[in-house]
N, C-alpha and C positions, 0 to 999 in steps of 0.2 A: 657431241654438243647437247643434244636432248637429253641423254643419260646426266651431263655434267649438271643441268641446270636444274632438273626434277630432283636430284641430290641434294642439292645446295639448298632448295625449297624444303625439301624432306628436314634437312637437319636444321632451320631454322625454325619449322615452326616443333621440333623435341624442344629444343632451348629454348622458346616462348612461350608452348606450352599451349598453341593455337591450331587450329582446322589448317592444313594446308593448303585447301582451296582457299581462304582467306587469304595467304601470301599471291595464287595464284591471280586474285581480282585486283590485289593490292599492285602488282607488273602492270599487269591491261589498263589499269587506270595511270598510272605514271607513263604508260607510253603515249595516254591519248593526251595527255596535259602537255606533253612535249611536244607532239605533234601538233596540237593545237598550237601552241607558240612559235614552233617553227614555220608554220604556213600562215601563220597569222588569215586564217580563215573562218566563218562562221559556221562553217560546214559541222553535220552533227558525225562524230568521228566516234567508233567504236575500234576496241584495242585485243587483240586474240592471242592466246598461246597455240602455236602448234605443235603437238602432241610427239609427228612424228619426228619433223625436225628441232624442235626445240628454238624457231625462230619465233621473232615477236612480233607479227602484222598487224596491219594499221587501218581499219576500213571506212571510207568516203559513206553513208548511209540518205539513199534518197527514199521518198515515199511516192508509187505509183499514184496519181489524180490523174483526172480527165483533165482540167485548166490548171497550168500552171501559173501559181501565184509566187514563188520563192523556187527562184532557180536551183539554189544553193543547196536546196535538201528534198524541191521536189523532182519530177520528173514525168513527163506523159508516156502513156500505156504504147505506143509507137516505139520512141524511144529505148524503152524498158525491154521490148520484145526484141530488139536488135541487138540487145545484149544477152538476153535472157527470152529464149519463145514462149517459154509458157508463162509469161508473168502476167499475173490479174491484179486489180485495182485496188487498190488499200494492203497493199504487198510492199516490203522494204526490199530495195536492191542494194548491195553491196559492192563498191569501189574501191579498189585495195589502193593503197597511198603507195609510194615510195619511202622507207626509212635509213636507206644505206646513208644520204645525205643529213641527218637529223643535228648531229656535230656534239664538241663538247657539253655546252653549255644547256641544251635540251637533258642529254646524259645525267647531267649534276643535278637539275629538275627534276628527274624520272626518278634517280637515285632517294631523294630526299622527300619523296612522296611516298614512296616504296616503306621507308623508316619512318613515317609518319601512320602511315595506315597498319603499319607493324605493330607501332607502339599502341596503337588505341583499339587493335585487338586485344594486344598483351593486357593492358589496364580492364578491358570486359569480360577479359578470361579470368584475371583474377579476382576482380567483383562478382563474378556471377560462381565460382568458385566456394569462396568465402563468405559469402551473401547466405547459401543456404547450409552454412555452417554456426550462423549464429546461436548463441546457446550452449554450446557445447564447448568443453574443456579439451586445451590444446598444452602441451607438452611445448615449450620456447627456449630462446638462449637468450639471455641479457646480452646487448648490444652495445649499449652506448644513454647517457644520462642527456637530459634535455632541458633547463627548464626546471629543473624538479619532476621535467617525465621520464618515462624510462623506454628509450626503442627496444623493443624484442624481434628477432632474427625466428621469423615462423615458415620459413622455409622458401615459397616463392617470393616473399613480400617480406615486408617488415610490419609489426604491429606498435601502439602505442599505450601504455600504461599510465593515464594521467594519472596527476599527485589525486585529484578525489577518489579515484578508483583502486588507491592505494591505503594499506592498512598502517596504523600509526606503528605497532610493534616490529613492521618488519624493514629488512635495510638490505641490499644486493649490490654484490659487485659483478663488473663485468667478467662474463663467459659462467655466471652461473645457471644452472638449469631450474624453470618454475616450474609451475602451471598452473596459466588461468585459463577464464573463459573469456569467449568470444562475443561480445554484448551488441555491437552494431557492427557494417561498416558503409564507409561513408563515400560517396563521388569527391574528389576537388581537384582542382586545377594540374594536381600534378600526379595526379590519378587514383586510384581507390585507398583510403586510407582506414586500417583497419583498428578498431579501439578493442582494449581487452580493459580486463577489470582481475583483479585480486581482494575485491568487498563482495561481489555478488551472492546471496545466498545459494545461486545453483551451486558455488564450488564446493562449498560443505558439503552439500546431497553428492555432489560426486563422490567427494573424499568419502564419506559414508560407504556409498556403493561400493569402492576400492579397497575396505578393509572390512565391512562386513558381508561375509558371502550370503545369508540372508534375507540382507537385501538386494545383493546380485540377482538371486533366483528368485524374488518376488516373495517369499516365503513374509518377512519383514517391510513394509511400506511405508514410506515417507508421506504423512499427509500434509504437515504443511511446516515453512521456517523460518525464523523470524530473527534478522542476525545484525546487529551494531559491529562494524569490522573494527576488532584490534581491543573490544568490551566482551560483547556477552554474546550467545547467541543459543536460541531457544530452537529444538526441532522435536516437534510432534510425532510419533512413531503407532506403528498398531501392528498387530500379528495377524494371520490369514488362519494360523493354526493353532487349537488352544493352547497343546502343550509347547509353542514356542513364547517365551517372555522376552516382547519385544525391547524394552528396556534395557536387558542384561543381555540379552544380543549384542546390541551395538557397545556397550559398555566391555564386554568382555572379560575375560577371566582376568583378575586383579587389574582392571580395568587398562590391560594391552589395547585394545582396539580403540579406546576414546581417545588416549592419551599420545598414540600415534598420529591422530588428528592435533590435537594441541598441536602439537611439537611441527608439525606441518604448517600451520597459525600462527607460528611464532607466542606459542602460550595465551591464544583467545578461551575465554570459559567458556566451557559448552553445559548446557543444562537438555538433557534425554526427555520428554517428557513423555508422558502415556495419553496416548489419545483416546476418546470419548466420542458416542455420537449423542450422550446427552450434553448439553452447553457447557451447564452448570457445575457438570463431573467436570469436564475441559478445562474450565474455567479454574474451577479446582486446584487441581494436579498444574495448569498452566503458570500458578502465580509462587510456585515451590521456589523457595526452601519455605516460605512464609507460612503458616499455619490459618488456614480463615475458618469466621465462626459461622459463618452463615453467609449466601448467597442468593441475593433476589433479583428477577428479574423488571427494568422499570421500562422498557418500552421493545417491544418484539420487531415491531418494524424497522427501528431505528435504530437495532441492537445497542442499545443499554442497557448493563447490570451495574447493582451494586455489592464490593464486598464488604463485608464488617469484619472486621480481625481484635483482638488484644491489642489493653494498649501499647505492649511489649511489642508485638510483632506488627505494627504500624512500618517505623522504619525499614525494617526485614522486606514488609512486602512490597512499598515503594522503591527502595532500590536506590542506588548512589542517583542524585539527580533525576529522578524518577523511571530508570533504566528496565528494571523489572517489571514495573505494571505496566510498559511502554513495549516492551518486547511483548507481552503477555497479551494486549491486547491486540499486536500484530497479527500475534499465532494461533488466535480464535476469533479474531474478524471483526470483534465487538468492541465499545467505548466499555473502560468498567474504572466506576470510582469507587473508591478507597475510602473508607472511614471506619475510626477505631469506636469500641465498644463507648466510648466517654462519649466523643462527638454526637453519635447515633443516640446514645439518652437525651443530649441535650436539642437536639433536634429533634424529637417525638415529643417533650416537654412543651417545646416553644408552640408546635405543631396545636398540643392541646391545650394550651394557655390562648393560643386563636381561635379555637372552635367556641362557638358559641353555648351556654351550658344549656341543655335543656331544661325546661320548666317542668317544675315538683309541685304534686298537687298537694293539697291540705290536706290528703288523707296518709300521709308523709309524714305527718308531724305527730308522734305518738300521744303527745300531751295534749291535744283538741279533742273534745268532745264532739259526740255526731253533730248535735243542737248548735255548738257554734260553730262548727260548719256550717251548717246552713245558714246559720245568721249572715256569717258574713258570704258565701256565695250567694244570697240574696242581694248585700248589697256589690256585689260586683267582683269579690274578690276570690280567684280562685286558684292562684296558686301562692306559693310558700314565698317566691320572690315579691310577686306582689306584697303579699300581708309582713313583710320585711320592711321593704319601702316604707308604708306609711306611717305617721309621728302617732305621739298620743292623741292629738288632738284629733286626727282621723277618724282614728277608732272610736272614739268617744262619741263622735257623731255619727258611729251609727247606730240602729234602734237594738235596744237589749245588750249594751254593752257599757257596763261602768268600770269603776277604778279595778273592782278586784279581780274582773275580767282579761283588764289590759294585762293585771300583774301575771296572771295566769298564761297569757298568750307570751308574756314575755321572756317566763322561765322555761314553756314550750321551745320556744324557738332558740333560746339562749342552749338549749340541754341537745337541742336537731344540731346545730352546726358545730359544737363542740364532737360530738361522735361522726361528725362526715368525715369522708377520705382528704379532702381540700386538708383540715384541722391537723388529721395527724401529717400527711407530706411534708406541709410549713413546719409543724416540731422534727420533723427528722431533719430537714434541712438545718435548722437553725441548731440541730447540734453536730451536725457532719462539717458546721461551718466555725465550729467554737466564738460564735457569736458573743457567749458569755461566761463568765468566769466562773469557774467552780464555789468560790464564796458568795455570788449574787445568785438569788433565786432566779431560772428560767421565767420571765412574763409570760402569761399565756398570750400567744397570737393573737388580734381581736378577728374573731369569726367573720365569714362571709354573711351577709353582708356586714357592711361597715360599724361603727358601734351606735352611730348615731338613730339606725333603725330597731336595736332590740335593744343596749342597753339604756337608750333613751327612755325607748316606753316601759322597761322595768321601774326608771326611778320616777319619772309619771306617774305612773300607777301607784306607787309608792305614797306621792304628795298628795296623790287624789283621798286616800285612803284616809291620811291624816285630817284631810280639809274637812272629809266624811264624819 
């Protein structure tokens, strides 16, 4: 009897997959539940295997006190010592029940607590199991379709493949063999349920590790990967040794080793890239096939760069939907916008059409004499914008300055803003913009400032002359 039934324990908990002595607790407590119902008592009843015989007893449990207050589970020290001599005080004494009488219906009790405590080891063995498997690529069979999920057959349990966790390129039929990984799993009501994924970036780096030896042996290192499942996907690479090229590692001789990944991917793009521990290189090399012209960085803390590319290779570097600088910025950590050579002039433009210009003194203007400088910094004026601003009549009132002064000041200033940088930009523009026709003469721009300032006081000066 005892051999049969430590058997029978033994071979259920191989096929559960559980402690034995867990089956073993899982008896004693179905016997005490039975027993409790069968005696309909309050008594606190503890339940035992015996070892030698293989029978299942049943024990009455009192507790030695000096005053009894609860018949039913106490006991006094008098008492105690007529069953037991040497029993001291705050000591459990042991009453073995009767179980030959327990009957059917206790039996079906016992039995169904027994598969009860069975099962919710099973479900913790296989949670705690799985639990610290998360992360890691599992070899599965397709099962059976759900929903648009997919059950896979992972050996003690079943796992699930939701439709998100799932790649657009790929399609399975039942009893084919994958392999994903293990992303969570989960407690619920009908016991641990286990999620995998076929998008996660770790499967790549596995597949990596799988076909390049390499990276097997640490020689090659994955630093980081950035993957759109069923589009693109970008993974950063670096060597340990110079003369190993981590790139053409994983790429392989006529590129066997990448394209065995594809083909595993159901044809996902893969882009190799070469990792950096400057940004900027990273950044670089991150945003391929696209060509960029320059890279700056706009905020450290807050990892922002910007690139500037051609206006050719705009598109290129953006990417269908903006896929490529999206990945790219996955795979180095950072925000980075995007703007082509045109953009960025017309933004440094705008930039300097806000800045305020500074102010140019009269020693500025080659056509002033020292004398009239000082005239007029005596009367207050002392830079080129100012003496721009004011009319004829201005000038006129101040001391030592008549008609053929003003004219003099006005071909000055008239001859300064024709040779400024402002003069010639607006003529490049105005012919980059075929503003005008090749049979009309180009107007010249009217100079900074407006015309009302110098060509005004030229033809002032003019009338003064005459009135003279």
């Amino acid at each position: 009897m005892s051999n049969l039934l430590f058997q029978t324990i033994d071979q259920i908990s191989r096929e559960k997959g559980i402690d034995p002595q867990i089956v073993i607790h899982a008896i004693e407590d179905a016997i005490v539940v039975a027993s409790r119902k069968y005696f309909k008592s309050n008594e606190e009843l503890r339940g035992r295997i015996n070892p030698e015989t293989g029978d299942i007893d049943v024990f009455a449990v009192r507790k030695v006190v000096d005053s009894v207050t609860n018949p039913v589970r106490e006991i006094t020290l008098d008492e105690a010592r007529a069953v037991k001599p040497d029993a001291q005080l705050e000591e459990e004494i042991e009453f073995q029940k009767p179980t030959v009488g327990l009957g059917r219906i206790a039996a079906q009790m016992a039995k169904q607590v027994i598969f009860q405590k069975v099962r919710e080891a099973e479900r913790e063995s296989v949670y705690a199991e799985y639990h610290k498997h998360v992360g890691e690529v599992v070899n599965c069979v397709v099962k059976r379709f759900e929903n648009g999920d997919i059950i896979v057959e992972l050996g003690k349990t079943e796992g699930k493949l939701p439709k998100r966790e799932q790649s657009r390129l790929e399609s399975f039929a039942a009893s084919d063999r994958i392999r994903v990984i293990i992303i969570k799993v989960e407690k619920t009501a009908k016991g641990p349920q286990v999620i995998v994924s076929r998008t996660d970036p770790a499967l790549v780096q596995h597949l990596f590790q799988t076909e390049v030896p390499e990276i097997y042996d640490g020689t090659v290192q994955i630093k980081s990967t950035a993957r759109e499942a069923g589009e693109r996907t970008k993974i950063a690479v670096s060597s340990r040794e110079k003369d190993v090229d981590p790139v053409g590692a994983c790429v392989g001789m006529k590129g066997t080793r990448v394209q065995s990944i594809i083909r595993e991917l159901r044809g996902e793009k893969i882009d190799i890239i070469q990792w950096s521990d400057d940004v900027v290189t990273f950044a670089t090399n991150s945003i391929s096939p696209a060509k960029i012209s320059r890279v700056s960085i706009v905020d450290s803390n807050d990892k922002i760069m910007e690139m500037v590319v051609e206006d050719s290779q705009l598109s290129l570097a953006i990417g269908k939907k903006g896929q490529n600088v999206r990945l790219a910025s996955k795979l180095i950590g950072w925000r980075i916008d995007i703007k082509s050579e045109e953009e960025k002039r017309a933004e440094v433009e705008s930039q300097m059409d806000q800045m305020p210009a500074a102010p140019t003194p009269l020693e500025g203007i080659p056509g002033l004499t020292a004398s009239l400088i000082q005239k007029l910094n005596s009367a207050g004026i002392g830079t080129v914008e100012q003496l721009a601003g004011l009319s004829p009549e201005d000038l006129q009132n101040i001391p030592g300055i008549g008609g053929k002064t003003i004219e003099k000041i006005s071909d000055a200033l008239s001859e300064y803003y024709t040779n400024s940088q402002a003069y010639q930009d607006q003529m490049e523009r105005l012919a980059q913009q075929h503003m005008f026709s090749k049979d009309e003469p180009v107007p010249e721009p009217t100079p900074q400032p407006p015309a009302e300032s110098t060509e005004a006081v030229k033809e002032s000066g003019q009338e003064k002359v005459q009135e003279e």
